[in-house]
C-alpha positions as CSV (number, residue, x, y, z in Angstrom):
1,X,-13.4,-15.0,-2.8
2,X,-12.4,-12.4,0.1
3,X,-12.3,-9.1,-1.2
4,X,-8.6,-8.1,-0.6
5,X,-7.6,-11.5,-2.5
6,X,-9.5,-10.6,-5.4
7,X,-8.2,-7.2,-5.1
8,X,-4.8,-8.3,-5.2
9,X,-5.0,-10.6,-8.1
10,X,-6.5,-8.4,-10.5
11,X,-4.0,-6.0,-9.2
12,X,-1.1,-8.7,-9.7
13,X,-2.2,-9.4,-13.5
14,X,-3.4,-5.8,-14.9
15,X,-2.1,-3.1,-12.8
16,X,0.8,-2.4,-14.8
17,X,-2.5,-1.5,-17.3
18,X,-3.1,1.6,-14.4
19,X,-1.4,5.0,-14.8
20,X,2.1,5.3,-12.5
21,X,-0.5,7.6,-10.3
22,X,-3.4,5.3,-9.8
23,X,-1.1,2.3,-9.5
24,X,0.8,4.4,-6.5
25,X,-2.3,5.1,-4.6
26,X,-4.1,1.6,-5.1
27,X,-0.6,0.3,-3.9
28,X,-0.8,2.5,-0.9
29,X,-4.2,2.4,0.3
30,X,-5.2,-1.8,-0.7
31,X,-1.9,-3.2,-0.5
32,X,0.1,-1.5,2.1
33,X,-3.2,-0.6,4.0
34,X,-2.5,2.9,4.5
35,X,-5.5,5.4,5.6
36,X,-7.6,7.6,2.6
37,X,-6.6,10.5,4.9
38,X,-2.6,9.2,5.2
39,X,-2.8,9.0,1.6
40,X,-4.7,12.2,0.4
41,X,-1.6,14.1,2.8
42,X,1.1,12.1,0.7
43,X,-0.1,12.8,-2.8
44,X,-2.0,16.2,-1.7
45,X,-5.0,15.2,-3.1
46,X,-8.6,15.5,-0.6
47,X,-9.1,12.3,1.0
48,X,-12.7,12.1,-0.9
49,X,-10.3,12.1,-4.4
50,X,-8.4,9.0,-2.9
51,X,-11.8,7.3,-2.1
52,X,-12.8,8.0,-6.1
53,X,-9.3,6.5,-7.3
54,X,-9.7,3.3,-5.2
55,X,-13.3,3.0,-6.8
56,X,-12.6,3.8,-10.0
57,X,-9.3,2.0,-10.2
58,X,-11.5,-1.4,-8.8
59,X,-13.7,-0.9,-11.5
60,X,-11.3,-0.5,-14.3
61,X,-9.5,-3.8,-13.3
62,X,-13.2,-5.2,-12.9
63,X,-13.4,-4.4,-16.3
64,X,-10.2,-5.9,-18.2
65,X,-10.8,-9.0,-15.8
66,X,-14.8,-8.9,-17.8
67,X,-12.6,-9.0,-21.1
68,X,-9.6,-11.1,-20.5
69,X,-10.9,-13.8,-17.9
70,X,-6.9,-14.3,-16.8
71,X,-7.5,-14.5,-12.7
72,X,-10.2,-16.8,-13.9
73,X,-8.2,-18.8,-16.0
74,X,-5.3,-18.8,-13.5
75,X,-7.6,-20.0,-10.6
76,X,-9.0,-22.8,-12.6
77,X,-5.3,-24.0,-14.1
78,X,-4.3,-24.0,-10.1
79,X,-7.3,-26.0,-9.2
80,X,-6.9,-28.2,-11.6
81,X,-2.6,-29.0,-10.7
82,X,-3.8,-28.9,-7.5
83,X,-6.0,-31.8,-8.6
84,X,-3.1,-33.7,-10.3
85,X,-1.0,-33.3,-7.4
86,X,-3.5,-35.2,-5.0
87,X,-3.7,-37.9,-7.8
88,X,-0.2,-38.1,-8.2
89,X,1.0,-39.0,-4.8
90,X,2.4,-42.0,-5.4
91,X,4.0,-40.9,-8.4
92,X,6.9,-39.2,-7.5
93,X,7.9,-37.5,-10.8
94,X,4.5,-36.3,-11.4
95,X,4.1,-35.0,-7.7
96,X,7.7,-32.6,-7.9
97,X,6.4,-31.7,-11.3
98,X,3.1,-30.7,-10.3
99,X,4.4,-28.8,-6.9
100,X,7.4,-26.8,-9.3
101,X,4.0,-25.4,-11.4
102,X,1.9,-24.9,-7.9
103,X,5.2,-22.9,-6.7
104,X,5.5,-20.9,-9.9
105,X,2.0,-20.0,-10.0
């Protein structure tokens, strides 16, 4: 999996699990792809202390993803609809049911 989509989904299901702080400079630097250095002169912190956070905040949600499995679990239920979708293609019902779960996912 690329690196900024794995980023972003263990961002998307445990971030809220960061402090407001970490969670404001991991938004910044992976999401809205802002500099270290753009950063460290927002939050007056040295650009090497941003670098640390980014690491340190990829590990932690490393870590609850090692516990929890739920990207795992949501990539494998979304493989699996998409699956059922490409079954049920002649089957209209199934087919809207299948793309209103694909959508919510």
């Amino acid at each position: 999996m690329e690196r900024f989509v794995e980023q972003t989904l263990l961002y998307d299901f445990y971030g809220e699990l960061l402090t407001e702080h970490q969670r404001q400079v991991y938004e910044d630097v992976v999401l809205n792809d802002y500099s270290c250095t753009e950063v460290a002169r927002e939050y007056d912190i040295s650009r090497q202390g941003v670098h640390d956070l980014i690491k340190r905040c990829n590990k932690i949600l490393a870590h609850y993803e090692e516990q929890l499995h739920l990207v795992e679990k949501f990539l494998s239920i979304k493989e699996k609809v998409a699956q059922i979708h490409e079954l049920a293609k002649g089957q209209q019902d199934i087919e809207q049911i299948c793309s209103e779960i694909l959508e919510e996912l």
